[in-house]
C-alpha positions as CSV (number, residue, x, y, z in Angstrom):
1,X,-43.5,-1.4,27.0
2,X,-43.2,-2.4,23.8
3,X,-41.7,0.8,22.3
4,X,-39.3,0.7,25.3
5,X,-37.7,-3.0,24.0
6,X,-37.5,-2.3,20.3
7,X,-35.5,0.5,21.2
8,X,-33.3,-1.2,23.7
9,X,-32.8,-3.7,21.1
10,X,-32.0,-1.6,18.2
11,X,-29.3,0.2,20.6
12,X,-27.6,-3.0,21.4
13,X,-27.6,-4.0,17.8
14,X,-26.0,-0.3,17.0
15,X,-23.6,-0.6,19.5
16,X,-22.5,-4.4,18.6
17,X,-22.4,-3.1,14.7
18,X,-19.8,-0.4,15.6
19,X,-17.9,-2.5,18.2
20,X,-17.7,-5.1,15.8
21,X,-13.8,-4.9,14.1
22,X,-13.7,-5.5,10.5
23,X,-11.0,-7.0,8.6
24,X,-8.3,-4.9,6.9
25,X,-8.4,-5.2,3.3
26,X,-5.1,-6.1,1.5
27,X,-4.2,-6.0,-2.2
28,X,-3.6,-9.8,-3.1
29,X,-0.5,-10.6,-5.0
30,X,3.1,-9.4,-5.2
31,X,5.1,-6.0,-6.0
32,X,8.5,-5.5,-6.8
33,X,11.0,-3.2,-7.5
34,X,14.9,-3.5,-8.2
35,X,17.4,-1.5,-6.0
36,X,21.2,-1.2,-5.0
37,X,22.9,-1.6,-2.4
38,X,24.9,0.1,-0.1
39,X,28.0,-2.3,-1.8
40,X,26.5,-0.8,-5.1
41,X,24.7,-5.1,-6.2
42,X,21.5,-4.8,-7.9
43,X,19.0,-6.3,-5.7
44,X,15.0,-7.0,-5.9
45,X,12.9,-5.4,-3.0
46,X,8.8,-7.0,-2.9
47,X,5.7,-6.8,-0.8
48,X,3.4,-9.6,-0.9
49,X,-0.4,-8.7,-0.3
50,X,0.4,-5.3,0.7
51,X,-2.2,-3.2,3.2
52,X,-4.2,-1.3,1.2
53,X,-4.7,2.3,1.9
54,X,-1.3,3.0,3.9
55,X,1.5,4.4,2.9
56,X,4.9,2.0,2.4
57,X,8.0,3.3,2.7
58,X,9.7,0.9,0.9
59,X,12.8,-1.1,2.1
60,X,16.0,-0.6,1.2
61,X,15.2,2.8,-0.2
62,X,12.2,4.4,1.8
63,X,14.0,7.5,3.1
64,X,14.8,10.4,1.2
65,X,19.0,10.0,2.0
66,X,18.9,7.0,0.1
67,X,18.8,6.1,-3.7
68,X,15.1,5.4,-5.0
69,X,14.6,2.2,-6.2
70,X,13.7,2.1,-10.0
71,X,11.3,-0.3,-12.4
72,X,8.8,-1.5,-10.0
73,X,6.1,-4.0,-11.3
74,X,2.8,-4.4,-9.9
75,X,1.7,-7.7,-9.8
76,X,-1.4,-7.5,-7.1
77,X,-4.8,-6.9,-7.8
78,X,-5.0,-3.1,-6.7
79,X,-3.8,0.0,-8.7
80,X,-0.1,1.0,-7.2
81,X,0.6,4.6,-6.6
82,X,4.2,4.6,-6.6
83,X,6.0,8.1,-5.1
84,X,10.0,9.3,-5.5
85,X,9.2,10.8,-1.8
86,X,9.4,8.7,1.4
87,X,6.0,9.2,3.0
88,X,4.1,9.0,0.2
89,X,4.5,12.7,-0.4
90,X,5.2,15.5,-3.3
91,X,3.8,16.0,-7.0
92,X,6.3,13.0,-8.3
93,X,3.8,9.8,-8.8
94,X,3.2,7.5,-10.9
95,X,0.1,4.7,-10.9
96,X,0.4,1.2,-12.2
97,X,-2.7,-1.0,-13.3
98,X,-3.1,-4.1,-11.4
99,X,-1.1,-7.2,-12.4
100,X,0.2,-6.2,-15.3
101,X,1.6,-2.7,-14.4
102,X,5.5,-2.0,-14.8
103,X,8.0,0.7,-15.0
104,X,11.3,1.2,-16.2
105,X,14.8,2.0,-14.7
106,X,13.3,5.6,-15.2
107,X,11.2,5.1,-13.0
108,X,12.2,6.0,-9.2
109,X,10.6,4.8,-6.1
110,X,10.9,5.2,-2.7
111,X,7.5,4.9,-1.5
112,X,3.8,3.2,-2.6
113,X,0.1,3.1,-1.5
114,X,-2.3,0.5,-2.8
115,X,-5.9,1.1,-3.4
């Protein structure tokens, strides 16, 4: 009888431990990057605390028929892998340290993923 419990109990506990959602993680802080326009003004694009893990197209220039953005800055507390692809996709990346990392107008961006 005894065996029987114990094992009933360690299946419920199983079975509440998977059920159980955990929290997403997020990278804390703020990135940005400077972009133009369809009118052709300079404008500043940012994510604060951005999902970490996921692929961000980012606004303003996250498809491929737009102009990348250029000199983003990481200020969060994650390493930022910045892409010229939307999607997160192709051989062109770049990462940037937390909080301090930062590229120059050289550097194109259409899309990032945090870690």
């Amino acid at each position: 009888m005894r065996l029987r419990r114990s094992a009933t109990a360690a299946l419920g506990a199983l079975t509440l431990a998977l059920t159980v959602p955990t929290s997403a993680s997020a990278a804390d802080g703020q990135f940005r990057y400077t972009y133009l326009t369809d009118e052709g003004y300079e404008a500043v694009g940012f994510l604060n605390n951005p999902p970490s893990g996921e692929c961000i197209n980012l606004y303003g220039v996250g498809s491929n028929d737009l102009r990348p953005g250029y000199s983003p800055k990481n200020r969060t507390d994650a390493t930022a892998v910045v892409f010229l692809n939307a999607d997160c996709k192709g051989d062109t990346f770049f990462s940037l340290r937390p909080h301090t990392g930062g590229g120059s107008e050289r550097l194109k961006v259409r899309s990032v993923v945090f870690s």
